[in-house]
C-alpha positions in Angstrom: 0.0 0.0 0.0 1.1 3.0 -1.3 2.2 5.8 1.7 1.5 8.8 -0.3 -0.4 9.4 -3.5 0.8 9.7 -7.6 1.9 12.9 -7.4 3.8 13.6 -4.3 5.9 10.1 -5.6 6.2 11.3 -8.8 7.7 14.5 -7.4 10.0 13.0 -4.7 11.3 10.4 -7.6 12.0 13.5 -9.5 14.6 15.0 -7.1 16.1 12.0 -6.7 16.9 11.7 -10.5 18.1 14.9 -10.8 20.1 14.5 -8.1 21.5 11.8 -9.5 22.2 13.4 -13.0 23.6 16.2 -11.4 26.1 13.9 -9.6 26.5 12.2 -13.0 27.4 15.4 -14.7 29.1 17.3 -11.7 27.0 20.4 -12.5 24.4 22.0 -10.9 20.8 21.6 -12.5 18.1 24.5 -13.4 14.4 22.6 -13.7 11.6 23.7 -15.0 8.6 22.2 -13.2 6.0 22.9 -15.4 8.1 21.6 -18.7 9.5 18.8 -16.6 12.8 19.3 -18.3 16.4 20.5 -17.7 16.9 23.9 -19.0 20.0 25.1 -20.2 22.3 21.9 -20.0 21.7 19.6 -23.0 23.8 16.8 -22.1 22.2 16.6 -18.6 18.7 17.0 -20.4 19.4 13.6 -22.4 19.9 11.3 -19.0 16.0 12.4 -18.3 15.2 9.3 -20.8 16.5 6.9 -23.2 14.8 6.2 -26.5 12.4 3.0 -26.7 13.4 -0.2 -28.4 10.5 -0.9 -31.4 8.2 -1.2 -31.3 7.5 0.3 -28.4 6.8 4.3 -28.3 5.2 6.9 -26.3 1.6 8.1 -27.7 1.6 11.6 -27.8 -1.2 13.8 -27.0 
């Protein structure tokens, strides 16, 4: 059973991630929270996925 709800896990994986790629990449990290996204680093902005094997893809909305 879950301890807290989609969001609030979805938000406290997301620091941990950057945390990680800032580690990673020994720089610091500017996020945009409403793009989800790195902003300014390109590099860094790449470790925030890896592209799919086929054929499996994201549908986009």
């Amino acid at each position: 059973m879950p301890i807290c709800d989609v969001a609030i896990g979805h938000r406290s994986a997301t620091v941990c991630h950057l945390g990680n790629i800032a580690v990673r990449t020994g720089r610091k990290l500017t996020w945009d929270p409403v793009a989800q996204t790195i902003v300014g680093d390109p590099e860094a902005a790449k470790m925030l996925g890896r592209p799919y094997r086929a054929p499996w893809h994201l549908l986009e909305s």
